[in-house]
N, C-alpha and C positions, 0 to 999 in steps of 0.2 A: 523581300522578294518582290520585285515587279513583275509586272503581266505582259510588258511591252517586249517584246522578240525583233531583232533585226539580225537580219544575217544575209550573207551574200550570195552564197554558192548551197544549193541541198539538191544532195542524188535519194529518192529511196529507189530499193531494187525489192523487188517483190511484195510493198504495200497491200494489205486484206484490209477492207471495209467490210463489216460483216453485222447486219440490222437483221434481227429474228422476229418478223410477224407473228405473235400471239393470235391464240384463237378470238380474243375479247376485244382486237383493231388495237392493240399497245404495242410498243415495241422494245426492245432490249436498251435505247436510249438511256443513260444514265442521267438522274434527275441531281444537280448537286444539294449537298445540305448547308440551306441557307439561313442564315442567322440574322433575324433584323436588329441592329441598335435602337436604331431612330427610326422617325419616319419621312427624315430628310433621305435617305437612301435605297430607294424601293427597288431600285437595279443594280445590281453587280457585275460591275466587267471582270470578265472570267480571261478574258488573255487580248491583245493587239499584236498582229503579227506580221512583218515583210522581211522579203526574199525576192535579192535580182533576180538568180535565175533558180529555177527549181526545175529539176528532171523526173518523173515518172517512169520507172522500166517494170516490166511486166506486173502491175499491178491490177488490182481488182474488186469490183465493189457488186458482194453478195446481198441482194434484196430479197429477203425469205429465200427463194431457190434459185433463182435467178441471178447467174452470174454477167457480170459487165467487163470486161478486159481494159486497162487503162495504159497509156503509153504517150507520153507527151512529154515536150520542154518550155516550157514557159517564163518572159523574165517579168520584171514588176508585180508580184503578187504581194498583196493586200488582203487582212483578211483579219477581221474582231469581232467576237461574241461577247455579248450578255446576260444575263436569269435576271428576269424580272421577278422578283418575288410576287407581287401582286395578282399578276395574270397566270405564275406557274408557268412559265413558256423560256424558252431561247430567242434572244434577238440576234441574227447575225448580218455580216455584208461580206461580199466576196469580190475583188476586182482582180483580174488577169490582163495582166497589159499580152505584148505580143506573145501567141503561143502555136507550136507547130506541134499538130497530132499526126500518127500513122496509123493507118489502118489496114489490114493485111487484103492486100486485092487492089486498093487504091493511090492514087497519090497524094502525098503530103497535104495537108492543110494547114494556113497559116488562119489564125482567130484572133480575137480579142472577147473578151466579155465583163460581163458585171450582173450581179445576183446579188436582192434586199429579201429576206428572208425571216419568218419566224416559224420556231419548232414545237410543236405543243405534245402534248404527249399522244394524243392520239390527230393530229392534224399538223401539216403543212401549211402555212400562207407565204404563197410569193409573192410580197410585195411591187417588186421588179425586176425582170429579167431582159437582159438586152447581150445579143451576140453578134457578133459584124465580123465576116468572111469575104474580104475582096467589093467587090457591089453587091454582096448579101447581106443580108443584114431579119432578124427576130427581134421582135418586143413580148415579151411575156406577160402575168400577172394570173394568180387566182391562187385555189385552196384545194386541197386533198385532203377529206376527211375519213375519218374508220378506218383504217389500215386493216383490216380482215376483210371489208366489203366496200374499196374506196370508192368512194363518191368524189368528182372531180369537176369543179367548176373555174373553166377562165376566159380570159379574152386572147390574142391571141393575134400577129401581125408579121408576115412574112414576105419577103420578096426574094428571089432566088436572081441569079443569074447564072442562065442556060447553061452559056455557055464555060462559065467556070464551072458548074455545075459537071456536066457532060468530058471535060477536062480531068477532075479530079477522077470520075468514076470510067475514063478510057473507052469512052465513047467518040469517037471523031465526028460521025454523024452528025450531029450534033453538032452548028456553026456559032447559031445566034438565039435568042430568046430570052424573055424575060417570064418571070411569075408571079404574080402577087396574091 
């Protein structure tokens, strides 16, 4: 059995993400049971995975109680994890070539992004986060610690433009501008 996944074409229809924040900042995350041979092999690739296009239709991703609505088509997606034995953690990476989101009220968005990421059991590190909308464009990076009382440090790089800005959310008003 390999770990490596390619496939073309993927609809899900009604996707549930669902993370239960514990009282003690843990979460429902399942940790896998890892078996060392050697100790040429400290990380394990748990799967690599692409897909041209993939659809999203009324999905959703529950954070303790808080629900997030998902809806998007995306093509070029990229996407492999790790366990590192050593550290107890997840290594992942996420790239999304062109993707078009809807959002009820708004119009369409077309994105791209890419997300370097580790999962520990009670913490988040984003290594790097980078998302570009038209001439907008996010740099991300930091950490979320304690999931019961997160503590949240990052840096953090934004530039908007207005007027797509003002476009998408039906704003006419709204001709020219920029944000940083």
């Amino acid at each position: 059995m390999r770990t490596e996944i390619g496939l073309n074409y993927v609809v899900l229809d009604h996707p549930v993400i669902h993370i239960i924040l514990y009282s003690d900042g843990t979460t429902n995350q399942p940790e896998p049971i890892a078996k060392q041979v050697s100790q040429e092999r400290p990380v394990e690739r748990l799967f690599a995975l692409s897909i041209s296009r993939l659809e999203v239709r009324r999905g959703e991703v529950i954070w303790g109680d808080q629900r997030v609505p998902l809806d998007f088509a995306v093509r070029e997606v990229s996407a492999d994890m790790s366990y590192s034995l050593f550290r107890s953690r997840y290594e992942g990476n996420l790239l999304l070539g062109k993707a078009d989101t809807a959002v009820s009220g708004y119009r369409p968005i077309a994105w791209t992004a890419e997300a370097h990421f580790s999962l520990g059991k009670n913490q988040v590190h984003l290594r790097s986060l980078k998302a570009t909308s038209g001439r907008s464009r996010l740099q991300a990076k930091g950490t979320v610690e304690d999931f019961s009382q997160p503590k949240v440090d990052g840096d953090y790089d934004v530039s908007l433009d207005l007027a797509e800005v003002a476009a998408i959310a039906r704003r006419p008003e709204i001709q020219r501008g920029a944000s940083n």
